[in-house]
C-alpha positions in Angstrom: -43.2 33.8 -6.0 -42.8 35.7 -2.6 -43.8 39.0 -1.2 -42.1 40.8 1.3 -43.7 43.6 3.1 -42.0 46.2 4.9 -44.0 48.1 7.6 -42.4 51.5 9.1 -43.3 54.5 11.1 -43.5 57.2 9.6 -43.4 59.9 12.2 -40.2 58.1 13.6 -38.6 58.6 10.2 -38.0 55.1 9.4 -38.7 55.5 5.5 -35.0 55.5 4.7 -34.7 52.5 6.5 -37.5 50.6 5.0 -35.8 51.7 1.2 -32.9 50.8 2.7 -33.9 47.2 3.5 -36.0 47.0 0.1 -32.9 47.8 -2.2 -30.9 45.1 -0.2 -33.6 42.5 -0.2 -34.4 43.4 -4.2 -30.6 43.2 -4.7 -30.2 40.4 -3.0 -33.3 38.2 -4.6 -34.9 40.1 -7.0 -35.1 37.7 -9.3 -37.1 35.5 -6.7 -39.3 37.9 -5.6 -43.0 39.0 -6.5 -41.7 42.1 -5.0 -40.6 44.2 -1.7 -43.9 46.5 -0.5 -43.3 49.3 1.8 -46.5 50.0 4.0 -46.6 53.7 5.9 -47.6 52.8 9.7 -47.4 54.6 13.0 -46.4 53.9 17.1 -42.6 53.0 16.4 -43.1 50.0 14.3 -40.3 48.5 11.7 -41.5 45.3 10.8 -40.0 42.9 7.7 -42.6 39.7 6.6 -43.1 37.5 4.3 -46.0 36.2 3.9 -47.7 35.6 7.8 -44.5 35.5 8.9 -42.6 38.2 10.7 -39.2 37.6 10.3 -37.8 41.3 11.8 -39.2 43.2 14.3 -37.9 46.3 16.3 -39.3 45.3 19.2 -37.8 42.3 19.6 -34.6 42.3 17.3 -34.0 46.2 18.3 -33.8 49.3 16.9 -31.3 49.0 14.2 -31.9 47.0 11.4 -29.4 44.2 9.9 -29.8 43.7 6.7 -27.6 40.8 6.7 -30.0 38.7 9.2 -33.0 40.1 7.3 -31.7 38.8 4.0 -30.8 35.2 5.5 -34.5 34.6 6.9 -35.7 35.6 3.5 -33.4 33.2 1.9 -34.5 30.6 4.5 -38.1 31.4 3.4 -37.6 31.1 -0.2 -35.7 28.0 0.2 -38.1 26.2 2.0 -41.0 27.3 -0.7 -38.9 25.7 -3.6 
């Protein structure tokens, strides 16, 4: 089973985010899932990976999340560990 781990800022305020992203992701695959970790973290980072993989990253995806395109590269990942 698969992990994902969602990193946020928390002085930026990205906490509902993260829950946000973890209640689509556990909707979406809970089923497959070991489960969806939110880890508190600082300097403006919103990271989503799975495993050693970083599959979302503000810096380089942007600032607002989409859930959508989060959910398909953890359905990717899962597929390719089946």
């Amino acid at each position: 089973m698969t992990t994902v781990e969602i990193e946020y800022c928390v002085p930026c305020g990205f906490l509902e985010t993260a829950m946000q992203t973890q209640r689509h992701l556990l909707e979406e695959f809970g089923r497959d899932l070991t489960g969806v970790e939110l880890q508190p973290g600082h300097g403006g980072v919103f990271e989503v990976r799975v495993g050693e993989e970083t599959i979302w990253d503000k810096d380089v995806h942007g600032g607002d999340v989409d859930h959508e395109l989060v959910a398909d590269a953890v359905g990717e990942t899962l597929a390719v560990d089946d």
